[in-house]
Structure formats: C-alpha cells, structure tokens
C-alpha positions as CSV (number, residue, x, y, z in Angstrom):
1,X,-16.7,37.7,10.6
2,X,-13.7,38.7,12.4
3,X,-14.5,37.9,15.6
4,X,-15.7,34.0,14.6
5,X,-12.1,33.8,12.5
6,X,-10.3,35.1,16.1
7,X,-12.4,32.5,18.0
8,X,-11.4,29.7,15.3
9,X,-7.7,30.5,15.4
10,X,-8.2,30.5,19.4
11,X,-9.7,27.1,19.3
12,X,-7.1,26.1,17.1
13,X,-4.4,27.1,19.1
14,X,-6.0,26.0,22.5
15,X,-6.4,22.8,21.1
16,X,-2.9,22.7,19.8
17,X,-1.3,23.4,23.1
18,X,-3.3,20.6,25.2
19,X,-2.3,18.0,22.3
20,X,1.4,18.7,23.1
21,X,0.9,18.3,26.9
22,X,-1.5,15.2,26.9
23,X,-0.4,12.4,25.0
24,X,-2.0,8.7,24.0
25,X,0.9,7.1,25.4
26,X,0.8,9.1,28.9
27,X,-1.1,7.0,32.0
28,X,-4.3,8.8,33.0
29,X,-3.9,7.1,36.4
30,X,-1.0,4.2,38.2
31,X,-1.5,2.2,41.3
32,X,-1.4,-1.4,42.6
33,X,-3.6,-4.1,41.9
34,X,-2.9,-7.5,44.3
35,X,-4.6,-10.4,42.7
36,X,-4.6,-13.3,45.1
37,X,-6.1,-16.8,44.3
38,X,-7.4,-19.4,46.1
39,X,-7.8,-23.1,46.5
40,X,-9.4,-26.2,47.6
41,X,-7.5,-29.5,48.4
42,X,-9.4,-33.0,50.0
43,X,-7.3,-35.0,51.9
44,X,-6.8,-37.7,51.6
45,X,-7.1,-37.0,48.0
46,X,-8.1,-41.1,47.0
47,X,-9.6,-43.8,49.3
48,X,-11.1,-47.4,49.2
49,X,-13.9,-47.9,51.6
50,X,-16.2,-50.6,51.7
51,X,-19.9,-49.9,51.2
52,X,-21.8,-49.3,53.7
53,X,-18.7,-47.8,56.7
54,X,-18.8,-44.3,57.1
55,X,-16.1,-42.0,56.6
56,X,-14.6,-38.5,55.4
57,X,-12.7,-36.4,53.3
58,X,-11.7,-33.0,54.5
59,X,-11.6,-29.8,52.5
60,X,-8.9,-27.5,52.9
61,X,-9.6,-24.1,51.7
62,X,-6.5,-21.6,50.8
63,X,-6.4,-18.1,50.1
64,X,-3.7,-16.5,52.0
65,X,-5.2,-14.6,55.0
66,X,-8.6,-14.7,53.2
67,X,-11.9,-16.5,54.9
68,X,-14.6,-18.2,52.1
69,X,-17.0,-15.9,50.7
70,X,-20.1,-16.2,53.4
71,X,-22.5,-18.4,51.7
72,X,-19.3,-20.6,49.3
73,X,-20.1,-24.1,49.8
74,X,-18.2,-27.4,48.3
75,X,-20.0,-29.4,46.6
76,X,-18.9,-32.9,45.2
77,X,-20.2,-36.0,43.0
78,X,-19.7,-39.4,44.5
79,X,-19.2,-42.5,42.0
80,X,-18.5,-46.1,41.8
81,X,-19.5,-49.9,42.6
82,X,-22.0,-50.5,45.1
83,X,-23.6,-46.5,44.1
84,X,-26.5,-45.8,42.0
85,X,-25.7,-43.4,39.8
86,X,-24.0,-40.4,41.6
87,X,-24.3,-39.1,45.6
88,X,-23.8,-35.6,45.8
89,X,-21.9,-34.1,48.6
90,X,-21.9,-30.6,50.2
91,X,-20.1,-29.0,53.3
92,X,-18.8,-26.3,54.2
93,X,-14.9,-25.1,52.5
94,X,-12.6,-26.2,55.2
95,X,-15.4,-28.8,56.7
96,X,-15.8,-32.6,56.6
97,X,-17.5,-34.5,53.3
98,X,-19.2,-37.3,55.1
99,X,-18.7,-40.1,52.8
C-alpha cells in the first residue's frame, strides 16, 4: 500500500512539474507559410466580331514565378446572336481561345 501511495504522489508531482513548463498558450511549433495566388486575364476582355470571321482572345495566366499545374486547362462558354445555344472553348492557360 505504501509503495502504490509513493507511486501516486510521484505521478502527481511529475505531472505537476510538466503542467508548469508546458502551457496551452505556448506554440508547439513557428515557421513561415507563403500563400501566393494566381490569376487569369483574356485580353481583349470584350469584342464584336461578326459571325462567321475568325478570331482570338488570349489568356494570360499570373502567379508570380509559378508555371500552370501540368494538365490546368481554360475553359470558356461562348454566347450570343448568330450561336446556338453555348460554344465551349478550351486552350491551354497562357494560349489562344480561337473564337
């Protein structure tokens, strides 16, 4: 019985002493974190074309130093007179829509 109540009062104790040196409010670890974004611009960013002549809008992809994901793609919804429903556009970020 002795020996459990000395083990007790150790774990106590132990316990006690690593509460006073490890606080909630202490970090468990710092660093830096550098959260860049990116972007994607057409230009020019409106145009009237007449059905039926072909033409472009180019993509302009930002993200500092940063290349696209391999495999990102643009894609884009084409609507108005003259188009059935919606044309659907893809290239490449930093590539030509051909209109």
């Amino acid at each position: 019985m002795m020996k459990k109540t000395a083990i007790l009062t150790w774990m106590i104790l132990t316990s006690t002493l690593v509460q006073q040196h490890v606080r909630a409010d202490d970090p468990v670890a710092s660093g830096q974190l550098a959260v860049l974004g990116a972007g994607l611009d057409v230009s020019p960013a409106s145009m009237t074309v007449p059905v039926g002549v072909p033409s472009q809008v180019q993509t302009i992809f930002s993200a500092g130093l940063a290349k696209p994901p391999a495999g990102m793609l643009v894609k884009a919804s084409l609507y108005g007179p003259g188009i059935n429903g919606a044309m659907v556009l893809t290239t490449l970020p930093g590539h030509p829509l051909t209109l």
